[in-house]
N, CA, C and O of each residue as an XYZ file, in Angstrom:
736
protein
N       0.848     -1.171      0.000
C       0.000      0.000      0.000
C       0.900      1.243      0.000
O       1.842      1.274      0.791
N       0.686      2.217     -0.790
C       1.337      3.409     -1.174
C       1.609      3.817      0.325
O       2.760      3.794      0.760
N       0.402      4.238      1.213
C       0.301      5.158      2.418
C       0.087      4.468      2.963
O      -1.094      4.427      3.311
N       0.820      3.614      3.369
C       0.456      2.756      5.037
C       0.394      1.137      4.747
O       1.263      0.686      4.002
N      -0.502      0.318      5.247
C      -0.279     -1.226      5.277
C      -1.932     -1.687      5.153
O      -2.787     -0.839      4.899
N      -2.197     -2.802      5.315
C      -3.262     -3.429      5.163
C      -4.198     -3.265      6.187
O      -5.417     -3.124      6.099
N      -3.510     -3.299      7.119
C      -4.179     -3.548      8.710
C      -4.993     -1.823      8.559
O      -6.195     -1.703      8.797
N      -4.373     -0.960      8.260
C      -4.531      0.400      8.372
C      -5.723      0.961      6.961
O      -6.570      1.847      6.850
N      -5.350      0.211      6.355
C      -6.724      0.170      4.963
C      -7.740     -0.416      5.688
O      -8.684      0.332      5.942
N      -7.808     -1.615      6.114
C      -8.926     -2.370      6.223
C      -9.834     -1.303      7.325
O     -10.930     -0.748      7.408
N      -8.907     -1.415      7.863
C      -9.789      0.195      9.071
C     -10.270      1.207      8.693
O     -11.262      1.607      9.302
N      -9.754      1.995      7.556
C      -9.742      3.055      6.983
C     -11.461      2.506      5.929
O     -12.504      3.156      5.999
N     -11.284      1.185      5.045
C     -12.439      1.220      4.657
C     -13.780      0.459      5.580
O     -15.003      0.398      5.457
N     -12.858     -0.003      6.446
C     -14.570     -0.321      7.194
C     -15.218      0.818      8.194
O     -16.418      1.042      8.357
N     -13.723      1.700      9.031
C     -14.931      2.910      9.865
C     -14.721      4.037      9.361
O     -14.816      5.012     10.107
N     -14.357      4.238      7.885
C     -14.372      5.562      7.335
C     -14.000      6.524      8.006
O     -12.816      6.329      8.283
N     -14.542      7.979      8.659
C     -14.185      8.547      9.122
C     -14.400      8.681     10.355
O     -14.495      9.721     11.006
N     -14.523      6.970     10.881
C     -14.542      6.782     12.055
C     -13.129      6.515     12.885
O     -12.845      6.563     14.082
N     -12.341      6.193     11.620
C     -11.274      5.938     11.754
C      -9.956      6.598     12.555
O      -9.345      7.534     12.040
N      -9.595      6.084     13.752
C      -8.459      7.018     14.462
C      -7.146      6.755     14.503
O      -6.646      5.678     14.827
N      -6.436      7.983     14.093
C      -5.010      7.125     14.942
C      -4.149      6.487     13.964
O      -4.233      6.426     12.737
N      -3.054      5.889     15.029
C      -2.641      4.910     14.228
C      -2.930      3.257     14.693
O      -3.141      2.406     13.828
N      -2.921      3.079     15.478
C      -3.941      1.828     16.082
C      -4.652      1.103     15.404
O      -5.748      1.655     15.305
N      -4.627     -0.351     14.587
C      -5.638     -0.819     13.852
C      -6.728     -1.591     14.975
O      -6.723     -1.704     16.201
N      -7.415     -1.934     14.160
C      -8.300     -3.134     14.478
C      -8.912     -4.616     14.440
O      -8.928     -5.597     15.183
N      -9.526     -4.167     12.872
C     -10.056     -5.441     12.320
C      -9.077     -6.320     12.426
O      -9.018     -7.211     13.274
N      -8.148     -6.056     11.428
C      -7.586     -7.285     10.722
C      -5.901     -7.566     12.116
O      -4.881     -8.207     11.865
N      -6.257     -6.764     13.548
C      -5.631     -7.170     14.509
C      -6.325     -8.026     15.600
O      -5.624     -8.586     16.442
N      -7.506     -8.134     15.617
C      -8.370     -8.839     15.984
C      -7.880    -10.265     16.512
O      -7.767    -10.413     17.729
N      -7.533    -11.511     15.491
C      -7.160    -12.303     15.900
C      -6.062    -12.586     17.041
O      -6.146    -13.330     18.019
N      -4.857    -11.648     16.556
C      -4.102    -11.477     17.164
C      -4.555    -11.298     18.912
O      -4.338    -12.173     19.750
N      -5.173    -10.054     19.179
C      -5.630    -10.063     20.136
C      -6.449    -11.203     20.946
O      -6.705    -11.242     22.150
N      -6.717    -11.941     20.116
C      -7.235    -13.366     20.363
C      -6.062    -14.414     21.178
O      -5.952    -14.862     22.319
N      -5.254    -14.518     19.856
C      -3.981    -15.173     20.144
C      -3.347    -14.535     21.536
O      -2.967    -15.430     22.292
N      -3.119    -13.035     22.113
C      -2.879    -13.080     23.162
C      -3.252    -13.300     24.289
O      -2.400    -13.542     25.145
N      -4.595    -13.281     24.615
C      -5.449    -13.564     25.549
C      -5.226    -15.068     26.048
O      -5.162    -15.328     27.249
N      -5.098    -16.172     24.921
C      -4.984    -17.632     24.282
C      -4.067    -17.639     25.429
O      -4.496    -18.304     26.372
N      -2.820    -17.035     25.628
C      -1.581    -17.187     25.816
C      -1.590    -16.733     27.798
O      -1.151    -17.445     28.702
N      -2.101    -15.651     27.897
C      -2.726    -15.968     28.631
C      -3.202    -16.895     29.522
O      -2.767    -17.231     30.623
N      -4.083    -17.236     28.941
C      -5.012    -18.066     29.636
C      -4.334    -19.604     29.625
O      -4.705    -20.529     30.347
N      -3.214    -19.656     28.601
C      -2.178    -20.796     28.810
C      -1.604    -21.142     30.246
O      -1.741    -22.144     30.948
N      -0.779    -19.724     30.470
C      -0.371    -19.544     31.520
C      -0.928    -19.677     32.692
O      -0.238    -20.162     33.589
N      -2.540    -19.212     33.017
C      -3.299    -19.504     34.010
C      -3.622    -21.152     33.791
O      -4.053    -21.578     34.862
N      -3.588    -21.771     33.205
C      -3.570    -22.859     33.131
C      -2.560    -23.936     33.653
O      -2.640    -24.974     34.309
N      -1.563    -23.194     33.049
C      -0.083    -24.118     33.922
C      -0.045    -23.920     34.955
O      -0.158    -24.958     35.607
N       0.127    -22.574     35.853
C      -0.642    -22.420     37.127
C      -1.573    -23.209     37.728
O      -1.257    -23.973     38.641
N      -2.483    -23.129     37.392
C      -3.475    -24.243     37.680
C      -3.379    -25.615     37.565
O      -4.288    -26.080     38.252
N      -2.975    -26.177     37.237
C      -2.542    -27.555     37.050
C      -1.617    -28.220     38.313
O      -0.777    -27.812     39.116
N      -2.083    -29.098     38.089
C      -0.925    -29.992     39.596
C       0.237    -30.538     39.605
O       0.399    -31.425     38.767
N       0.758    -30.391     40.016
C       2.192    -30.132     40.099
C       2.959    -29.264     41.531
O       2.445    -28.463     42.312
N       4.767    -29.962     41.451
C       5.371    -29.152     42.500
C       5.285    -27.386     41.839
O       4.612    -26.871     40.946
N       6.049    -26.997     42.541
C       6.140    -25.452     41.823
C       7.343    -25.263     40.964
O       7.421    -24.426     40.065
N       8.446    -26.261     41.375
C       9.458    -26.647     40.199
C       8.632    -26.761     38.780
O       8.644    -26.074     37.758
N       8.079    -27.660     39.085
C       7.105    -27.910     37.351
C       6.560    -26.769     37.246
O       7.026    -26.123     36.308
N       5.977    -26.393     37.669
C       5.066    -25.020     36.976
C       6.252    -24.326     36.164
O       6.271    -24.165     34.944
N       7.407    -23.881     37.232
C       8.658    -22.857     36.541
C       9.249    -23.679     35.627
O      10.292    -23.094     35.334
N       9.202    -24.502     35.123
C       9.634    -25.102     34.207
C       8.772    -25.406     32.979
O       9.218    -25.686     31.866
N       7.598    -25.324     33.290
C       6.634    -24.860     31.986
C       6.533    -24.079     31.807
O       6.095    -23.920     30.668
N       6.771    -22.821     32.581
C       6.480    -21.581     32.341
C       7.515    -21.264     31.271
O       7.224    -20.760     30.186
N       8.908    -21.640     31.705
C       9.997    -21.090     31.363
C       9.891    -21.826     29.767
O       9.901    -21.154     28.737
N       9.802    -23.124     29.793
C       9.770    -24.160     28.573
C       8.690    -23.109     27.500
O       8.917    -23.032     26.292
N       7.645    -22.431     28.096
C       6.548    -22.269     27.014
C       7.231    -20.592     26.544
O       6.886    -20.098     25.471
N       7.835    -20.131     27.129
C       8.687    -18.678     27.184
C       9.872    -18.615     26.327
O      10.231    -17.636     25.673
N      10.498    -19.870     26.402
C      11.345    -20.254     25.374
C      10.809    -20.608     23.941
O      11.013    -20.004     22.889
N      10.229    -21.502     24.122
C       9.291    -21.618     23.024
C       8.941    -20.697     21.966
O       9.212    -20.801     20.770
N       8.069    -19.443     22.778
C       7.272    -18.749     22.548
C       8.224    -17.706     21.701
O       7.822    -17.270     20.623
N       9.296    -17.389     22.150
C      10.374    -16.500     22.115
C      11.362    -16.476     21.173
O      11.939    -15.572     20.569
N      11.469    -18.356     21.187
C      12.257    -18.494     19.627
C      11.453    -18.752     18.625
O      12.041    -18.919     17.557
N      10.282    -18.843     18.600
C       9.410    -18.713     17.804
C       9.134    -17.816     16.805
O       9.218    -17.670     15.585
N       8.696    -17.159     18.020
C       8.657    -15.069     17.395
C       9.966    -14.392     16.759
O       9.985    -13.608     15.811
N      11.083    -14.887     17.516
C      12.087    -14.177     16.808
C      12.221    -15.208     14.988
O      12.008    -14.813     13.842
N      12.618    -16.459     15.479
C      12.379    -16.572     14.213
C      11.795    -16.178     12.676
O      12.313    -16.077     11.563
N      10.472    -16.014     13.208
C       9.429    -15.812     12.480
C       9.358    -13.976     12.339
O       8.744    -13.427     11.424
N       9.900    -13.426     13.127
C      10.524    -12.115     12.846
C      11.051    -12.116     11.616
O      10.332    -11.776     10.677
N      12.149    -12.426     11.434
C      13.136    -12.488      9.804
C      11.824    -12.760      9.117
O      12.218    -13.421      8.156
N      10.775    -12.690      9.018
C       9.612    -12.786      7.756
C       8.319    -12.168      7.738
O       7.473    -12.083      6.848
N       8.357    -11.747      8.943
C       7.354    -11.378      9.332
C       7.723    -10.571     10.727
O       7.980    -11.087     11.815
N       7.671     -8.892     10.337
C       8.622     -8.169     11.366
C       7.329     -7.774     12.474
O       6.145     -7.504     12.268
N       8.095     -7.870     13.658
C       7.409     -6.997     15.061
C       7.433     -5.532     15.196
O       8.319     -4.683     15.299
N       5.683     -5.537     15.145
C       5.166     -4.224     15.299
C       4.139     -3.949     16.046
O       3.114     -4.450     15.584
N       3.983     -3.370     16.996
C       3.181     -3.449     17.961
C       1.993     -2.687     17.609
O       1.004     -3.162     18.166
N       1.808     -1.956     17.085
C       0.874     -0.803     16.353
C       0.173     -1.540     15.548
O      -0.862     -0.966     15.209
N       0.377     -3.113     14.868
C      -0.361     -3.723     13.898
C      -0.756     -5.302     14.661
O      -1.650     -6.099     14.377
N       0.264     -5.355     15.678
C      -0.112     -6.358     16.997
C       0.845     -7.724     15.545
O       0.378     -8.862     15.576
N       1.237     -7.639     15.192
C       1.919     -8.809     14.122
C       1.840     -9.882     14.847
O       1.559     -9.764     16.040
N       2.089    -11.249     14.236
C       1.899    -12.278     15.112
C       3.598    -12.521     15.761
O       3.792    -12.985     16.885
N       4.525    -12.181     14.980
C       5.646    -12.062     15.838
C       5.533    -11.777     16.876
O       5.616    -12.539     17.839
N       5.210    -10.017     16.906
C       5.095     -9.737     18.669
C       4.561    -10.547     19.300
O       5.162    -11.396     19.958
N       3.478    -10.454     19.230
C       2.759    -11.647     19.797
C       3.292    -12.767     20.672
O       3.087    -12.949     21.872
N       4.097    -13.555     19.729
C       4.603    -14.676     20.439
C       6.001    -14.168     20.983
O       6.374    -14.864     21.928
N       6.800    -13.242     20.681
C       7.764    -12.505     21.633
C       7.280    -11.829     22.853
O       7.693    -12.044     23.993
N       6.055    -10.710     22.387
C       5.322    -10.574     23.754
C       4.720    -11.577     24.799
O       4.371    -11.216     25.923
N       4.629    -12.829     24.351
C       3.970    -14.199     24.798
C       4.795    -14.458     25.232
O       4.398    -14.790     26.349
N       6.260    -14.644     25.212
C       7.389    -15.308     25.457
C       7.772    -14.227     26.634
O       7.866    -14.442     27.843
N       7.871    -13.591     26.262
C       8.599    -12.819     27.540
C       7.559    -12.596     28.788
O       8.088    -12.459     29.891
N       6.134    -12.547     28.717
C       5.385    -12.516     29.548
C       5.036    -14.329     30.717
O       4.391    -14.455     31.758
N       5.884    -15.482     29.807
C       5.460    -16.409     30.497
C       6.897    -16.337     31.078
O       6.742    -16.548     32.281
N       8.342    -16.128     30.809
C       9.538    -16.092     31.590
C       9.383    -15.033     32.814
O       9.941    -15.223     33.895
N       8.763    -14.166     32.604
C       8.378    -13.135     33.482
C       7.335    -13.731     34.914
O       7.488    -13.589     36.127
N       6.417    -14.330     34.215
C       5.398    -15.095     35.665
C       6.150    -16.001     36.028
O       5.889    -16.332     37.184
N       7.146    -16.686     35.488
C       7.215    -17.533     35.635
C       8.874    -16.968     37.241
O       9.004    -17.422     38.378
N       9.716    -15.923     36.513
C      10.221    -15.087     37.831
C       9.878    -14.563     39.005
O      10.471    -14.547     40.084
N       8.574    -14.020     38.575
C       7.958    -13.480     39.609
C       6.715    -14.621     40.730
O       6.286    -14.275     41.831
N       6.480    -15.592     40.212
C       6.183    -16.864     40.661
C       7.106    -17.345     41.517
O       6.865    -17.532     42.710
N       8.295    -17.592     40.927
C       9.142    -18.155     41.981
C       9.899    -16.881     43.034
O      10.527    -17.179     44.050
N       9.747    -15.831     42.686
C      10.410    -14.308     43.943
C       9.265    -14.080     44.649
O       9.472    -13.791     45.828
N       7.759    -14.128     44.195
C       6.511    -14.021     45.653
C       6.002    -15.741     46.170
O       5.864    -16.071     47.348
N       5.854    -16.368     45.352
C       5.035    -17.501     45.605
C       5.773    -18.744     46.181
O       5.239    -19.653     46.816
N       7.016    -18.642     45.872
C       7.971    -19.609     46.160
C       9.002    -19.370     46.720
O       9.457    -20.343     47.321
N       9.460    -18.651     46.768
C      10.276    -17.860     47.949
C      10.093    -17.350     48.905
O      10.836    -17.515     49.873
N       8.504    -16.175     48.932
C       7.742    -16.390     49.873
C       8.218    -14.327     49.912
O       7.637    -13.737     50.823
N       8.847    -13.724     49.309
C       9.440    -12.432     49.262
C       7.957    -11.561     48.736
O       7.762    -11.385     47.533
N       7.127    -11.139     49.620
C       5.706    -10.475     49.068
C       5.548     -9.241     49.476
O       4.741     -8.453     48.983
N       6.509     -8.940     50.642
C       6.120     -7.150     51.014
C       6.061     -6.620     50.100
O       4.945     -6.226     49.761
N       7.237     -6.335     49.222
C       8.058     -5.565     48.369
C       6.722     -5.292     47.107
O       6.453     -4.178     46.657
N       6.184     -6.281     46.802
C       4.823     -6.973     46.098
C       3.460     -6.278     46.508
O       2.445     -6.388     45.820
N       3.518     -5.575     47.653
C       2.523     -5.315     48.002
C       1.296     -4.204     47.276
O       0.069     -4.279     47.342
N       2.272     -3.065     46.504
C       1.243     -2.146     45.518
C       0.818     -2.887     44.322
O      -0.164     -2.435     43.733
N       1.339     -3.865     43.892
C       0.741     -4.685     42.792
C      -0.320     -5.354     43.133
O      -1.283     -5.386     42.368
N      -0.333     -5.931     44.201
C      -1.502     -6.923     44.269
C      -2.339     -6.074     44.694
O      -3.533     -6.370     44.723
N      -1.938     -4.973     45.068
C      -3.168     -3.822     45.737
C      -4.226     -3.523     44.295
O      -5.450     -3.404     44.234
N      -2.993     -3.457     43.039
C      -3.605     -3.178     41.614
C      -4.160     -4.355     41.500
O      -5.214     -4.505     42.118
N      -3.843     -5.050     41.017
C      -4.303     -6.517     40.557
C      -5.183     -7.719     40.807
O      -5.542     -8.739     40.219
N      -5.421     -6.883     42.388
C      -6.947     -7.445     42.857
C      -8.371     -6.678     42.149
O      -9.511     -7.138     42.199
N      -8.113     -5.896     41.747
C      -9.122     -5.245     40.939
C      -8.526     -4.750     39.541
O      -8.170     -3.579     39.671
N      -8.328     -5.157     38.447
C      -7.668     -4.713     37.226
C      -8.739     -3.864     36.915
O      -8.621     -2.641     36.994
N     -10.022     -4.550     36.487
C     -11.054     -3.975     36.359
C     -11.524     -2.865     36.258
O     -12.125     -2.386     35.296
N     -11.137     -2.151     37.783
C     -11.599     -1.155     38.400
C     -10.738     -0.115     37.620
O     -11.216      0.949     37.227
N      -9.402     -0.496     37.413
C      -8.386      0.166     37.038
C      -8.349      0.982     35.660
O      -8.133      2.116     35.232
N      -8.691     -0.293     35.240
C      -9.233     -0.244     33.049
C     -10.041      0.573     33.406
O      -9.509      1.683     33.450
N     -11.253      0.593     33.736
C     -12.483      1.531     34.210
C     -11.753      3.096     34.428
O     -11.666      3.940     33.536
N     -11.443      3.194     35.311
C     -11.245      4.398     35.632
C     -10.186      4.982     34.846
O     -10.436      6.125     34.465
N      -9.408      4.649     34.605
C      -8.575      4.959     33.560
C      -9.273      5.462     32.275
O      -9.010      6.620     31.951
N     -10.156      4.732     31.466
C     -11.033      4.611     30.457
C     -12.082      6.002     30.467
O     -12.299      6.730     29.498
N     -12.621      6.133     31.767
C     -14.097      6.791     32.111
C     -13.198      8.387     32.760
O     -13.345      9.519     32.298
N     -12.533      8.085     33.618
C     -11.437      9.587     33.870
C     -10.244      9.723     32.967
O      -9.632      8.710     32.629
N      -9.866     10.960     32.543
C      -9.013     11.427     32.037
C      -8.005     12.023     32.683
O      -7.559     13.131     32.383
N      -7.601     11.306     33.604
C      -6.612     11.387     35.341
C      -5.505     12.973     34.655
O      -5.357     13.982     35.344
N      -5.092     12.865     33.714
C      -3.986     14.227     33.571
C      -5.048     15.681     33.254
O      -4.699     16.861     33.214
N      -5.966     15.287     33.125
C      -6.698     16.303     32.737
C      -7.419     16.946     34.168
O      -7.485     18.138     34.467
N      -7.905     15.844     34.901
C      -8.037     16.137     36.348
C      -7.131     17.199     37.010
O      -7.399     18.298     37.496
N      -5.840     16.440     36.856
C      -4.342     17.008     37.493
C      -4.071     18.213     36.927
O      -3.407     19.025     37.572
N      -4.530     18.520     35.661
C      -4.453     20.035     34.987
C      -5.330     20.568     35.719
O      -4.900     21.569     36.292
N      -6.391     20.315     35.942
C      -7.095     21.529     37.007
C      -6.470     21.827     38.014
O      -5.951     22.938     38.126
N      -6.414     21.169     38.678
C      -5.234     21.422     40.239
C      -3.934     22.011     39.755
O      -3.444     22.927     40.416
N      -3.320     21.578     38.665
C      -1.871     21.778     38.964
C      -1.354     22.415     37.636
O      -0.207     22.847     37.520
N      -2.400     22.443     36.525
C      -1.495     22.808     35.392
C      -0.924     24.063     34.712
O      -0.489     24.188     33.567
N      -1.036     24.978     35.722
C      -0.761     25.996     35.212
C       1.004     26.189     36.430
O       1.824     27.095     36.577
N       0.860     24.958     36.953
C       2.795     24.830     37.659
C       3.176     23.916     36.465
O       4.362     23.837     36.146
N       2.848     23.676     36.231
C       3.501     21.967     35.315
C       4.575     22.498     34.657
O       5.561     21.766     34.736
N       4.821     23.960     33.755
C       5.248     24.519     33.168
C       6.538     25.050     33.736
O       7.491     25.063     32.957
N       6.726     25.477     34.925
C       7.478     25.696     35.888
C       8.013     25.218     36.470
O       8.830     25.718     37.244
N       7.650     23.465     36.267
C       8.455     22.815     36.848
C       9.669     21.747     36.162
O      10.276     20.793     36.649
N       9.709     22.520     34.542
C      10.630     21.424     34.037
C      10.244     19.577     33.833
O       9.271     18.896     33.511
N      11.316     19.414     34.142
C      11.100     17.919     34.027
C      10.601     17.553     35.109
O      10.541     16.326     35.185
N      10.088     18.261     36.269
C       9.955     16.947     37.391
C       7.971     17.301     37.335
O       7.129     16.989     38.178
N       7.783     18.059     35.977
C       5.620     17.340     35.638
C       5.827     16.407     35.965
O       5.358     16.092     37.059
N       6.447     15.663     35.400
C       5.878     13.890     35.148
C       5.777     13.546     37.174
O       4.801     12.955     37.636
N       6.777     13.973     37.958
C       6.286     13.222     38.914
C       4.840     14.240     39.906
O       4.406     13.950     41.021
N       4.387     15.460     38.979
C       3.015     16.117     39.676
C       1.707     14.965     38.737
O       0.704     14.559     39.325
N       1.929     14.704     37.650
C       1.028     13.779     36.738
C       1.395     12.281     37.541
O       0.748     11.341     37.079
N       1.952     12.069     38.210
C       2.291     10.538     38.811
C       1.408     10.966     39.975
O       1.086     10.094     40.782
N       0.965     12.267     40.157
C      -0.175     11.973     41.710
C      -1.006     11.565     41.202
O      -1.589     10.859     42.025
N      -1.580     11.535     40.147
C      -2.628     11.227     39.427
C      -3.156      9.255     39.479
O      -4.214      8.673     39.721
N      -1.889      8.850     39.145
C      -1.632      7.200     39.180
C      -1.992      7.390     41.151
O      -2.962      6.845     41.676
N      -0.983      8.249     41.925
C      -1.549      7.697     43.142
C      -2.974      7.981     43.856
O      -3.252      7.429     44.921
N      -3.841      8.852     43.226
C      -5.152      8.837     43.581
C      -5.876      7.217     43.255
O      -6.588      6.478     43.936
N      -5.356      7.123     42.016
C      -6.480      6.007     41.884
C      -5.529      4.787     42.571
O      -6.235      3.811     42.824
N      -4.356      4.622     42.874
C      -3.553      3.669     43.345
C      -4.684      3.655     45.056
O      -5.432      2.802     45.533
N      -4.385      4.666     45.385
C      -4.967      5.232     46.556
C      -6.587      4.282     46.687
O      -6.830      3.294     47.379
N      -7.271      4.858     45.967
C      -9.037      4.292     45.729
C      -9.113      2.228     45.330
O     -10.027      1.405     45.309
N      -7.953      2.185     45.140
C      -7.981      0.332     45.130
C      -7.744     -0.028     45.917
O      -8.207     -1.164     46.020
N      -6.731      0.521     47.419
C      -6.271      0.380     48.202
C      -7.454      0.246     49.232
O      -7.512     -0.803     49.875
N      -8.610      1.439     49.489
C      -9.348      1.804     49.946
C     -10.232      0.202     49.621
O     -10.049     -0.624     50.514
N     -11.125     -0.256     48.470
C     -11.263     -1.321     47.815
C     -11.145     -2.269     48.492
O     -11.972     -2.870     49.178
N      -9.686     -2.496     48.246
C      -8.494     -3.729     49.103
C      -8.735     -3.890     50.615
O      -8.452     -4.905     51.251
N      -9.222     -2.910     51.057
C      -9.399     -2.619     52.953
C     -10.500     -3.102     52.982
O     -10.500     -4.140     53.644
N     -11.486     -2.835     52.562
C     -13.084     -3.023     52.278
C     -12.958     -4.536     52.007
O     -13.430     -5.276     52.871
N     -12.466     -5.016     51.077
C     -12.372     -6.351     50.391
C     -13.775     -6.027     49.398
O     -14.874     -6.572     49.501
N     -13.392     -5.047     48.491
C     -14.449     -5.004     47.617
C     -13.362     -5.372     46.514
O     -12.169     -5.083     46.609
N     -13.963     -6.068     45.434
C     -13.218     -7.278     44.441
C     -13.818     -6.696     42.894
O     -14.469     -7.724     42.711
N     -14.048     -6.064     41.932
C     -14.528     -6.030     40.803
C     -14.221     -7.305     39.662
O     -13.300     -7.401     38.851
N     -15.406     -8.260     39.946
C     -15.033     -9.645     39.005
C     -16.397     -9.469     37.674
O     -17.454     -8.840     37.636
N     -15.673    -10.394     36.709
C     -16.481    -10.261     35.315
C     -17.780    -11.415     35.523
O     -18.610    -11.579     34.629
């Protein structure tokens, strides 16, 4: 395609000038499929019975896998995250099951969870998170309060826009105390 790629046509003629961005859709669709898949692999090996040696060793086995896969299949088919390619995919797949599969054995098996503690504060409610994220426009908030310093302060905005992450860090926490849970 002269101006752009397939993924970016197919969008262009199915939501017309509905069309945003650079972000496709349609024809990323599957893909997004395929990651979820991968996913839910992982909650699976988890789930399954076994010592916790085995788990880290499927994890790691399916990470390897996953990883020389994608790179392979890179040389033909290049990683692009903007079109979700199936490379990434299985590189993003790959590195996300070596990753649980670290952090599995540094909280769950080692038993090291303080350090852990603002994540699971997130991650007991993702939900809530996507939501509010989605429905508030958290920097735009923080521009009312603060944006007419932001300017004045050089580089250190980014950590007046990081109060923003701790309000709602803050409101899961609150959640977390309550034991209120947002499930599908």
């Amino acid at each position: 395609m002269p101006q752009g790629n397939m993924a970016t046509y197919v969008d262009q003629w199915v939501l017309g000038r509905f069309h945003y961005g650079e972000n496709t859709w349609f024809v990323s669709y599957p893909g997004f499929g395929a990651s979820v898949l991968l996913g839910v692999l992982a909650g699976q090996i988890l789930m399954a019975g076994g010592t916790a040696r085995t788990k880290i060793l499927r994890l790691v086995r399916a990470g390897a896998v996953s990883l020389g896969a994608g790179f392979f299949w890179s040389l033909w088919f290049p990683v692009i995250k903007l079109l979700w390619t199936s490379s990434y995919i299985l590189i993003g797949g790959g590195t996300g099951f070596l990753a649980l599969a670290l952090f599995y054995w540094i909280i769950d098996v080692q038993g090291y969870k303080k350090w852990a503690f603002g994540y699971i504060v997130i991650g007991m409610n993702p939900i809530a998170v996507y939501v509010a994220t989605e429905v508030f426009d958290f920097r735009l908030v923080g521009n009312v309060f603060v944006g007419h310093l932001l300017p004045r302060l050089g580089r250190w905005d980014s950590l007046i826009e990081a109060a923003a992450f701790a309000v709602v860090w803050l409101i899961l926490f609150w959640m977390y105390r309550k034991k209120e849970f947002s499930r599908i």
